[in-house]
KOLKOLVO-180843 format. One record per residue (C-alpha): z, y, x; residue number from 1. Coordinates in Angstrom, 3 decimals, m for minus. Example, Ala and Ser with C-alpha at 12.3 -4.5 7.8 and 13.67 -1.06 7.14 Angstrom:
2
c3, c2, c1, pos
7.800, m4.500, 12.300, 1
7.140, m1.060, 13.670, 2
This chain:
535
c3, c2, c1, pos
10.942, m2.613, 53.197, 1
10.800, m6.147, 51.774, 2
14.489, m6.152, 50.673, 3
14.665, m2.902, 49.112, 4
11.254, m3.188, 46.792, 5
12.396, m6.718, 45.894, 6
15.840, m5.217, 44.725, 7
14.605, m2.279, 43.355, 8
11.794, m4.236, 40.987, 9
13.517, m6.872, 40.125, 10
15.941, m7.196, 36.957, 11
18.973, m5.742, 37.120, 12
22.611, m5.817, 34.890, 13
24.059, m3.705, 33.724, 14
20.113, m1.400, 34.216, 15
21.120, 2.324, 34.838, 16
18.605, 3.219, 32.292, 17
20.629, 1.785, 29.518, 18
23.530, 3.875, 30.803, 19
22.482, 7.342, 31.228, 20
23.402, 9.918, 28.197, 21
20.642, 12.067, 26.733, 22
20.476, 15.657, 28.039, 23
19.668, 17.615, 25.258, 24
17.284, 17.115, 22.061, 25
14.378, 17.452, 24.021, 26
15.019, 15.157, 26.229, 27
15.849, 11.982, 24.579, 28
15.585, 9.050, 27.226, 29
13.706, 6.174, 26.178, 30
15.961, 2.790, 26.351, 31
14.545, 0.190, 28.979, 32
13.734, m2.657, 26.534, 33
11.770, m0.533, 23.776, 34
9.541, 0.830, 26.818, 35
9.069, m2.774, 27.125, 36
8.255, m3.309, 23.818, 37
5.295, m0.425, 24.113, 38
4.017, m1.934, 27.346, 39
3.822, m5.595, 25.663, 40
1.757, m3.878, 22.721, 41
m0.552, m2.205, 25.209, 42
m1.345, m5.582, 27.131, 43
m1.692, m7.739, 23.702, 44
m4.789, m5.264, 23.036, 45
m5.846, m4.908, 26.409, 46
m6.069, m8.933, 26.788, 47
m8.163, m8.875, 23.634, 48
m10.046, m6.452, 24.605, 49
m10.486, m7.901, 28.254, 50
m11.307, m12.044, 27.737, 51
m7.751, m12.727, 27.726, 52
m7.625, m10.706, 31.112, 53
m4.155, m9.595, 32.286, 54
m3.746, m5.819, 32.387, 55
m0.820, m6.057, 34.976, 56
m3.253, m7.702, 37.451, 57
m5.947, m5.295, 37.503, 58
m5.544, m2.701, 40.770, 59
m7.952, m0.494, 39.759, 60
m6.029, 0.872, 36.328, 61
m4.358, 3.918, 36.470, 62
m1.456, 4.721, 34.357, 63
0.304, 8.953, 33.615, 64
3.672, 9.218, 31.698, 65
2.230, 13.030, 31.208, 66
6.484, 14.366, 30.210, 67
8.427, 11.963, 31.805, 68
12.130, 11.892, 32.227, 69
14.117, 9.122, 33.446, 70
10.971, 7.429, 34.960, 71
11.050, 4.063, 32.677, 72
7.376, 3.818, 31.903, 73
6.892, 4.665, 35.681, 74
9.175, 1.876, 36.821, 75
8.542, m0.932, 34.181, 76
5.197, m0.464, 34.901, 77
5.402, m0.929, 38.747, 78
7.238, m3.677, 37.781, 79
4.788, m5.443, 36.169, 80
1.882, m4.452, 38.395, 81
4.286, m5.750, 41.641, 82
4.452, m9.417, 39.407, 83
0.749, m9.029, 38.258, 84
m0.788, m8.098, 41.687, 85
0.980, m10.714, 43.516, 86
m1.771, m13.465, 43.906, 87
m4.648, m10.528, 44.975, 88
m2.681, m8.176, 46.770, 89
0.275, m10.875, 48.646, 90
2.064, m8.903, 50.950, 91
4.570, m6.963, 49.268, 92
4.629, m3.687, 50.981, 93
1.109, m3.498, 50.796, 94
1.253, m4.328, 46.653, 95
3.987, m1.329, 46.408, 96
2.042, 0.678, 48.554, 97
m0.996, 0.463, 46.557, 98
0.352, 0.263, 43.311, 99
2.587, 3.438, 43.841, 100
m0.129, 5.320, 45.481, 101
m3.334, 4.602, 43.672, 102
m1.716, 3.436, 40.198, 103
0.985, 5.082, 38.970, 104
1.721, 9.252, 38.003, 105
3.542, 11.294, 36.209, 106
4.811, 14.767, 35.156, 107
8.521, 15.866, 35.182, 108
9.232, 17.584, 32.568, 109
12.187, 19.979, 34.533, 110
13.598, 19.507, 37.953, 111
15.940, 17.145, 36.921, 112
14.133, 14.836, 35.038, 113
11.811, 14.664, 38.087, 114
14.378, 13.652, 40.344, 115
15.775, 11.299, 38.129, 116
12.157, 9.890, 37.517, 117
11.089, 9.634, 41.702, 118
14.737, 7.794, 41.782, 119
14.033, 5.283, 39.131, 120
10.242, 4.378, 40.675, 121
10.733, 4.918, 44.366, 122
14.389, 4.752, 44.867, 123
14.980, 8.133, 46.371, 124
14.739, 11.427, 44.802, 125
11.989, 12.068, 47.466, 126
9.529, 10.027, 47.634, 127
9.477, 10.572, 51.762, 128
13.091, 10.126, 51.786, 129
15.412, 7.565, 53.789, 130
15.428, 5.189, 51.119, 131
12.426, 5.442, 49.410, 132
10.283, 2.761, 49.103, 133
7.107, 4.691, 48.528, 134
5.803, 4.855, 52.638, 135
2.353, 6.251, 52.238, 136
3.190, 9.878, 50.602, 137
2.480, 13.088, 52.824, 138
5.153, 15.068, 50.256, 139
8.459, 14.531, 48.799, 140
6.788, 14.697, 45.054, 141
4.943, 11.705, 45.863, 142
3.042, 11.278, 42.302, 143
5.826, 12.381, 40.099, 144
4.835, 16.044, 40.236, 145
7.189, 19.293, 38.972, 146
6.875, 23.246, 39.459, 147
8.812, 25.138, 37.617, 148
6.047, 27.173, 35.064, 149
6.425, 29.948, 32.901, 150
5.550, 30.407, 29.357, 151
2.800, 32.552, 27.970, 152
4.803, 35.149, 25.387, 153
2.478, 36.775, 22.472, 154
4.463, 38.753, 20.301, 155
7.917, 37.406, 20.893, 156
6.814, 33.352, 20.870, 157
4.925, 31.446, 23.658, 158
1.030, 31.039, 22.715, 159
1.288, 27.297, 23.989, 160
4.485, 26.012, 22.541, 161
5.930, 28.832, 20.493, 162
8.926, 29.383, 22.111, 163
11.375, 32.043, 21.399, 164
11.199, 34.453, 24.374, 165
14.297, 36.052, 23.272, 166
15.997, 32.754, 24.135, 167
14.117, 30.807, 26.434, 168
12.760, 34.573, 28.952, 169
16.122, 34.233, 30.430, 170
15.312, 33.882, 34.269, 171
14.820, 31.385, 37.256, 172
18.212, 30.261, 37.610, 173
17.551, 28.263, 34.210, 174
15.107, 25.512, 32.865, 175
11.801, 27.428, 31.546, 176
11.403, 23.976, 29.491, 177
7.492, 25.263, 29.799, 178
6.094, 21.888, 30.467, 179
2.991, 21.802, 32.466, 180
0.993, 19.032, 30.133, 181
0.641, 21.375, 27.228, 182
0.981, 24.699, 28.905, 183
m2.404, 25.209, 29.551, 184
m6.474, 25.665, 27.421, 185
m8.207, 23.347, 29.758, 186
m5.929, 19.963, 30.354, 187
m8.821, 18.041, 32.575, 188
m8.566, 21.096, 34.630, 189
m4.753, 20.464, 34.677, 190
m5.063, 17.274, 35.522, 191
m7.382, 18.116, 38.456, 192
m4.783, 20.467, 39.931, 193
m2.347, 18.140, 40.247, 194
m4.175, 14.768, 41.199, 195
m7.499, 15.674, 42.276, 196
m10.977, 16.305, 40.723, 197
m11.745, 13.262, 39.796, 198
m8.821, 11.251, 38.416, 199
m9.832, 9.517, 35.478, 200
m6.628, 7.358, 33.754, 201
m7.184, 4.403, 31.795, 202
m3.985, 4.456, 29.953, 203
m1.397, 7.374, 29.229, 204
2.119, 6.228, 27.955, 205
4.892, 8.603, 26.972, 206
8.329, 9.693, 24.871, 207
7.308, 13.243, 24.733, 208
10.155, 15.965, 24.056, 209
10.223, 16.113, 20.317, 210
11.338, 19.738, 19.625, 211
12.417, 22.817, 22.168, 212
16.140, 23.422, 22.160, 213
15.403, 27.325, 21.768, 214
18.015, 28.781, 19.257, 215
15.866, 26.781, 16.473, 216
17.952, 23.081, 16.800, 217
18.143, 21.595, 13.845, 218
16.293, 21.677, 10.538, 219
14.559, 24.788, 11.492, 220
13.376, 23.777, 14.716, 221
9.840, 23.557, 15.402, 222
8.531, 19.976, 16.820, 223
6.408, 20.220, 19.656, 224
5.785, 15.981, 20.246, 225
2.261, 16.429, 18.350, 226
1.170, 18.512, 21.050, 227
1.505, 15.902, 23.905, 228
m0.352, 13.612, 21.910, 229
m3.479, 16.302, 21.468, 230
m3.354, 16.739, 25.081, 231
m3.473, 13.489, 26.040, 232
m6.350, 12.356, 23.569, 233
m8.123, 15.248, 25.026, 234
m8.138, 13.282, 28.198, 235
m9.717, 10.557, 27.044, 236
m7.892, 7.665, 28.405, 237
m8.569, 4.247, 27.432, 238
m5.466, 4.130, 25.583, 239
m2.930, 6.068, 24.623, 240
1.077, 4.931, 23.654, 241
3.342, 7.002, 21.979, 242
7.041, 6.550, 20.941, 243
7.680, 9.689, 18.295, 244
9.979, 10.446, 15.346, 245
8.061, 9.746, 12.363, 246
8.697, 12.301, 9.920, 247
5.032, 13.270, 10.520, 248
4.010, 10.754, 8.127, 249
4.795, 12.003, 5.399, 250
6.237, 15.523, 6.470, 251
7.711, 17.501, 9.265, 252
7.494, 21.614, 9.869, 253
3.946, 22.634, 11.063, 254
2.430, 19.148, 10.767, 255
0.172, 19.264, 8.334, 256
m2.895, 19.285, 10.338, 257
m1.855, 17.084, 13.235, 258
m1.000, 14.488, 10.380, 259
m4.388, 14.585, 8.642, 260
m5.701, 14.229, 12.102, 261
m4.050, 11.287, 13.070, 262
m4.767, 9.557, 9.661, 263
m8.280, 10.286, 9.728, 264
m8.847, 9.297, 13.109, 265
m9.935, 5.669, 13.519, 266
m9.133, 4.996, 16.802, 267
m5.553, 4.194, 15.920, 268
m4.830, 0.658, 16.695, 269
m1.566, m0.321, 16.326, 270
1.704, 1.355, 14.549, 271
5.110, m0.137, 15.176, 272
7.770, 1.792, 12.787, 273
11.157, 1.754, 12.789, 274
12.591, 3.444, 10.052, 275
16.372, 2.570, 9.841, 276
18.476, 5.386, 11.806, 277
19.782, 4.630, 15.499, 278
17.556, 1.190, 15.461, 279
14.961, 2.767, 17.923, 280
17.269, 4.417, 19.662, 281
20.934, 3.240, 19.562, 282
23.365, 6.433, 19.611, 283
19.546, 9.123, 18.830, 284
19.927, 10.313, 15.463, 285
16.554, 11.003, 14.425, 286
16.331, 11.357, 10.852, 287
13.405, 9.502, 9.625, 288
13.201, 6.981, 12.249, 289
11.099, 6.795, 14.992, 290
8.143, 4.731, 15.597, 291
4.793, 3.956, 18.368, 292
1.535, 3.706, 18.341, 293
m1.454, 2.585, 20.224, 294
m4.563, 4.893, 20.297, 295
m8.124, 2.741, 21.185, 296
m10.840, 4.853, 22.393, 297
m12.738, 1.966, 21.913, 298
m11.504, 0.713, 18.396, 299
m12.932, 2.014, 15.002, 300
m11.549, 0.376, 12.292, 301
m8.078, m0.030, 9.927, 302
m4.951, 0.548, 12.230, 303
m2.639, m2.665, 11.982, 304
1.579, m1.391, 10.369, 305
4.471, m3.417, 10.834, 306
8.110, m2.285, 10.345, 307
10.957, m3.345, 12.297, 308
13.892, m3.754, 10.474, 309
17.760, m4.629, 11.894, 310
15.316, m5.739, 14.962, 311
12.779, m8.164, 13.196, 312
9.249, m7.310, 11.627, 313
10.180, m7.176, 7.549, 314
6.885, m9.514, 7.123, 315
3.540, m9.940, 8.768, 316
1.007, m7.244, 10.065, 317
m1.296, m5.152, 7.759, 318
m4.931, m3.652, 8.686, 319
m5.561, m0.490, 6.684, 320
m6.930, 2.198, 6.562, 321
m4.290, 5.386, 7.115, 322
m5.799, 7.601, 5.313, 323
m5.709, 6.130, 1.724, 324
m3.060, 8.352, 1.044, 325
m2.404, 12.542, 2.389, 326
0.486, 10.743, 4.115, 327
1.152, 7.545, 5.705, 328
3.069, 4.853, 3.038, 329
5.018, 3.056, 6.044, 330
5.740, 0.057, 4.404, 331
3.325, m2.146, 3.678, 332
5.216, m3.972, 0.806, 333
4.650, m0.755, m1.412, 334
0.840, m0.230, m1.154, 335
0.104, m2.610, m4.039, 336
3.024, m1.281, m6.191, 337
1.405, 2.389, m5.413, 338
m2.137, 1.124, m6.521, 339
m1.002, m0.144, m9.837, 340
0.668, 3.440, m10.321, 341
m2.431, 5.282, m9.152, 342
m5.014, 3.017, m10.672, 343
m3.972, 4.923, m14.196, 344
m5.251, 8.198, m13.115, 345
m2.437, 9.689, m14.729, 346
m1.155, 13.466, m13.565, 347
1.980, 13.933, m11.326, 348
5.426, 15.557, m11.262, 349
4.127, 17.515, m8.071, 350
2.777, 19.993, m11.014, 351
5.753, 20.253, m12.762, 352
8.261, 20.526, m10.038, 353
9.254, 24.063, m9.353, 354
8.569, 25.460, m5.744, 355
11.969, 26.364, m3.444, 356
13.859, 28.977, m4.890, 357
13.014, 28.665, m8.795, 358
14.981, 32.072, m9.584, 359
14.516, 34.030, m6.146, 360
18.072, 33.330, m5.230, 361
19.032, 32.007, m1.600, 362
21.575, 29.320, m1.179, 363
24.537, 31.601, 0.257, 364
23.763, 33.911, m3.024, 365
27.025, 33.938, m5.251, 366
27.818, 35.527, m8.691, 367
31.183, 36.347, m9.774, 368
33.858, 33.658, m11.019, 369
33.608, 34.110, m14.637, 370
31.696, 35.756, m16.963, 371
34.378, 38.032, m18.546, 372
33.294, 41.115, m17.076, 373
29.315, 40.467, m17.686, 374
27.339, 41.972, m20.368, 375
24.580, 39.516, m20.251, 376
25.872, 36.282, m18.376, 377
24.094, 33.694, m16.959, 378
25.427, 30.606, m15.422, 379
24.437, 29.911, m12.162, 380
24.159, 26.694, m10.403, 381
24.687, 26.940, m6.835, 382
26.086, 25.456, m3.365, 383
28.868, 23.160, m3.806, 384
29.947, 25.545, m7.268, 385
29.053, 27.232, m10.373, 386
29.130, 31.364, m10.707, 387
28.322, 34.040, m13.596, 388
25.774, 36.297, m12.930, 389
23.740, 39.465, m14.542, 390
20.988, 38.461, m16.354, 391
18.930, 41.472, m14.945, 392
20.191, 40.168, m11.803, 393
17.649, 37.478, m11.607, 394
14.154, 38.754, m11.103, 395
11.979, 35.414, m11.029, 396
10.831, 33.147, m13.538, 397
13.269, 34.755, m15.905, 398
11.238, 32.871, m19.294, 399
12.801, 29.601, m17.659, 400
16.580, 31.091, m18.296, 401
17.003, 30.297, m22.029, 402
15.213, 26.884, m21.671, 403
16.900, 23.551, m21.141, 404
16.202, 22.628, m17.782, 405
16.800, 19.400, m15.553, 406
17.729, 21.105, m12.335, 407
17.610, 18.290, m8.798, 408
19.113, 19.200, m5.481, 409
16.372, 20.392, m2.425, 410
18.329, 18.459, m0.118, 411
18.889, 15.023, m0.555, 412
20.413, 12.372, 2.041, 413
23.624, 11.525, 4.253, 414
24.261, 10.304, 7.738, 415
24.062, 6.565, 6.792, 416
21.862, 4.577, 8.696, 417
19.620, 3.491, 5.692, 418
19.329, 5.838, 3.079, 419
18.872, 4.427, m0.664, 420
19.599, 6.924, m2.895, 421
16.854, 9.448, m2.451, 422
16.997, 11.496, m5.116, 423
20.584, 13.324, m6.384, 424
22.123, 13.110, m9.919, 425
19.956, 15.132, m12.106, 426
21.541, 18.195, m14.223, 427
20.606, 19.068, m17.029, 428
21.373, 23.206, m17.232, 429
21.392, 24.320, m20.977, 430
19.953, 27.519, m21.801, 431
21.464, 30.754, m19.940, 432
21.397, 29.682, m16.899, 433
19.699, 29.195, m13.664, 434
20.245, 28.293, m9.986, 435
20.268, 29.104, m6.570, 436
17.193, 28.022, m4.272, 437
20.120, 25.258, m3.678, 438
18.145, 23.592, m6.653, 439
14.590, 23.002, m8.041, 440
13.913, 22.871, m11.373, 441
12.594, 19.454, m11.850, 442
11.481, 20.484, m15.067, 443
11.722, 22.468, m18.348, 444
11.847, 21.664, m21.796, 445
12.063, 23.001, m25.374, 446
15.124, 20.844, m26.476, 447
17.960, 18.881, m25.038, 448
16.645, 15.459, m26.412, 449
13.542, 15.833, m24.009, 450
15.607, 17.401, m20.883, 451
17.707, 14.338, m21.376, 452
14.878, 12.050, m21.272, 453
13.243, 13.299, m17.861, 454
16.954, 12.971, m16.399, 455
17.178, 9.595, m17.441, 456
13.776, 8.478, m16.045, 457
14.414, 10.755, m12.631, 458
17.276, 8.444, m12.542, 459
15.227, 5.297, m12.431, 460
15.027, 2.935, m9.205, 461
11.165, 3.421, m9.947, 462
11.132, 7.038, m9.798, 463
13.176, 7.194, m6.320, 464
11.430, 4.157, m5.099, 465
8.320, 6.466, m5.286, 466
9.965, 9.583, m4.273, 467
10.915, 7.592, m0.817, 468
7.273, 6.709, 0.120, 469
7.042, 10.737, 0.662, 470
10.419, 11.756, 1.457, 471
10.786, 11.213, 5.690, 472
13.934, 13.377, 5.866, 473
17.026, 14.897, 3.393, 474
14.495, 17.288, 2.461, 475
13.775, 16.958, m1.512, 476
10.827, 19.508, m1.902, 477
8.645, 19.523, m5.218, 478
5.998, 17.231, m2.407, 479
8.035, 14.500, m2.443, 480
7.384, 13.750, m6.416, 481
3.736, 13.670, m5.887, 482
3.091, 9.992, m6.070, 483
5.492, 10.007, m9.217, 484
4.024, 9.920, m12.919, 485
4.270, 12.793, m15.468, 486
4.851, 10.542, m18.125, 487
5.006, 11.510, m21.600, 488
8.600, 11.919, m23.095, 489
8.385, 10.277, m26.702, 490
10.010, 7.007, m25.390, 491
12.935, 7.160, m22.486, 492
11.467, 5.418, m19.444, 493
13.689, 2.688, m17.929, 494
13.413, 0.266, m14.783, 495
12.304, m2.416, m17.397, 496
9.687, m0.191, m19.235, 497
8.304, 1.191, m15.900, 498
8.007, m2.217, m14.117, 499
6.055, m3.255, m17.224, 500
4.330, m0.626, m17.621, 501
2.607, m0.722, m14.301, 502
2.653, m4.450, m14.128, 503
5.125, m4.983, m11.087, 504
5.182, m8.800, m10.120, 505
8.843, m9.949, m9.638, 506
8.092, m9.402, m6.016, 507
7.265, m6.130, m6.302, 508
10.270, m5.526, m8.331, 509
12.599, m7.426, m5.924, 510
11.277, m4.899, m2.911, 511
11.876, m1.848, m5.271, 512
15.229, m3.169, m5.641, 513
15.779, m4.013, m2.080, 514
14.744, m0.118, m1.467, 515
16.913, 1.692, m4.089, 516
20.417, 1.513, m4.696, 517
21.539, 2.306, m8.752, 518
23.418, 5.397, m9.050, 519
26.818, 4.613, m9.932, 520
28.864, 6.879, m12.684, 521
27.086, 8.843, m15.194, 522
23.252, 9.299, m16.091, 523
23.814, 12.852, m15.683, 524
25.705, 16.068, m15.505, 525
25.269, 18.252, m18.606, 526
25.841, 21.777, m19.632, 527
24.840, 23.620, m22.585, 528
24.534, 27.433, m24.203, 529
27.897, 26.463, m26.306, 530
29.908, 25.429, m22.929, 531
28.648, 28.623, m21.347, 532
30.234, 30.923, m23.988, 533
33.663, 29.076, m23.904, 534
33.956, 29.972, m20.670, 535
């Protein structure tokens, strides 16, 4: 017993964890050393919560990883208890005995994971196996527990989750991916089911899946991470850590209300951000970023941001409050730059921005080639080309046709790790024409003089720089311009005018810089009514 708990806690290289591929987008492993990372941020605030007391020598604590999957909260945790507990509880089998018995539990997730999770913390997939070092267990689950469950279908989509039963009703011989944790109205009942009436824990710590591979992958896919985190705040733990992507900061499908939540709610400690692509998570795209928190049931106060950047904090931490905003600014460099541009009171681009689909035409919509054949063409900006179409064709906001318009792409971004551009060259579209929902119409203007104006200041660092404090993914939509300025188009607005305009320190001009990359090439591409008909 002594040899194999002293080989199986202690540090080991190369660590399996750090080795093992992800299965599938719900089910994105969490590397060894970030779970670390969590675990130091939970003891910093537990120590100063605690006279300086030492979370990882307390026996009484109990700690749930409520979705886990390869078992690395479980095991680092153990870890640290086995170290921790050393001076009260000496003998070692006893320590491991106690600790995996009395402190430590979690949930699978699916079969596998809870294999892979019993292997990680007690050596053997069953926790009353050969080589297990967990001794005190009366079942193989020891406390990593997993049944299979079903989903609850309404209409077509699961009442819990909102699954597709068309694609996930498919039988026993597959994963239900109907996890237990948020598959239910009552979760203290849950809990009580599976580890007795009166289990209390003092801190839950988790990577919960962040979306259900159900037909829906991708940028239609419906995130399902926020629903973890209600569940376990429902428990009412001590505290509560959470690795997620961040895109619910400032957007995300269906997030709306857990955002405003979590903003609102005061009990939010700590936020550690990582922004740049694959830092987090080497090899995980997650567009956005990804980033953890700490949840205080005891705290009430300003929640303390810091961003990691290229593995190093990008300056000290900040207290605030997160809900100055209707979404989280993540880095606290902009705040003051934001307050200058706010303190003016002056209205928005969010008003003047067109919705998705300005004209009522989807993306795959195409007109014909050329306009020889047309009685009234129109010229139609669309995916990746330019078509002719029938004026009586287009059905919405046809008074916009015959104006000059300044039309910006809805999607926005590339697979870089740091993203810098934000915003795509603006078009100006003369009038006769329109576009494809491929577009929004940025705005709409009387002459070219003015449409050339608003392209020139959308083209400004300052513009994009505010555009990015909104804009969490390649998504473009009209929200993302609501921190920018309607300005008034007598003068064209450059860098030089806006930074003095708003009275941007050269600091605060050296972080906008920093942020936004200057389009190369031209200002803008430009068509007018007199190209149209020489085509």
């Amino acid at each position: 017993m002594m040899g194999q708990a002293s080989f199986t806690l202690r540090g080991r290289n190369p660590d399996v964890l750090t080795c093992i591929a992800n299965l599938s987008n719900d089910e994105v492993f969490t590397p060894p050393e970030f779970a670390g990372r969590m675990l130091d941020t939970l003891a910093t605030a537990w120590a100063a919560d605690h006279d300086g007391a030492n979370i990882w020598a307390d026996k009484t604590v109990k700690f749930l990883d409520p979705c886990t999957k390869s078992g690395v909260f479980l095991r680092e945790i153990t870890a640290r208890l086995v170290n921790g507990l050393a001076a009260e509880i000496p003998d070692l089998e006893k320590r491991v005995t106690h600790i995996l018995t009395q402190q430590v539990y979690g949930i699978g997730i699916t079969h596998l994971t809870s294999l892979l999770a019993r292997r990680s913390v007690y050596c053997s997939k069953h926790a009353q196996g050969k080589h297990s070092i967990a001794k005190a267990f009366g079942h193989d689950a020891g406390n990593i527990w997993f049944e299979r469950m079903e989903h609850t279908w309404v209409d077509g989509k699961c009442k819990y989750c909102g699954a597709s039963q068309k694609t996930l009703d498919r039988g026993e011989s597959l994963e239900s991916h109907a996890y237990a944790f948020i598959h239910t109205d009552d979760i203290k009942a849950r809990i009580a089911e599976l580890f007795g009436p009166d289990m209390q824990f003092d801190v839950i710590v988790s990577n919960p899946p962040y979306q259900l591979d159900d037909g829906g992958y991708g940028t239609s896919a419906a995130p399902i991470y926020q629903l973890f985190v209600d569940k376990a705040l429902d428990l009412d733990p001590r505290y509560a850590v959470f690795v997620t992507p961040s895109r619910w900061m400032a957007g995300g499908k269906g997030l709306d209300k857990y955002r405003q939540k979590m903003l609102a709610d005061r009990r939010m400690r700590n936020i550690v951000d990582y922004p740049k692509l694959y830092e987090g998570f080497p090899g995980v795209k997650i567009r956005g970023g990804i980033s953890y928190f700490l949840w205080d049931r005891e705290h009430h106060g300003p929640c303390t941001v810091q961003t990691i950047w290229d593995g190093q904090p990008t300056g000290p931490e900040v207290a605030r409050y997160l809900d100055a905003y209707d979404i989280l600014v993540r880095r606290n460099e902009a705040v003051s730059i934001l307050e200058k541009v706010r303190a003016k009171g002056e209205p928005t681009l969010s008003a003047r921005v067109s919705s998705g689909k300005p004209f009522g035409l989807r993306t795959f919509f195409h007109g014909k080639p050329d306009s020889k054949r047309l009685k009234a063409p129109v010229k139609l900006f669309g995916s990746q080309k330019v078509t002719f179409v029938e004026r009586q064709e287009i059905s919405v906001n046809t008074d916009l046709i015959d104006r000059w318009k300044v039309l910006m792409t809805a999607v926005q971004g590339t697979s870089a790790a740091v993203e810098t551009k934000f915003l795509s060259r603006p078009i100006i579209a003369g009038p006769g024409s329109a576009c494809t929902e491929t577009y929004l119409v940025a705005g709409h203007f009387d002459t070219e003089e003015e449409a050339s104006k608003f392209a020139t200041y959308l083209r400004s660092r300052f513009v994009r720089f505010l555009v990015s404090l909104r804009k969490a993914t390649q998504h473009a939509t009209r929200d993302v311009y609501a921190f920018v300025p309607d300005l008034p188009l007598e003068q064209e607005w450059t860098d030089a005018t806006l930074y003095q305009r708003y009275a941007l320190t050269q600091e605060e001009v050296a972080f906008v810089k920093s942020q936004v990359a200057e389009h190369a090439g031209d200002l803008f591409e430009s068509t007018s009514k007199d190209e149209l008909e020489d085509e």
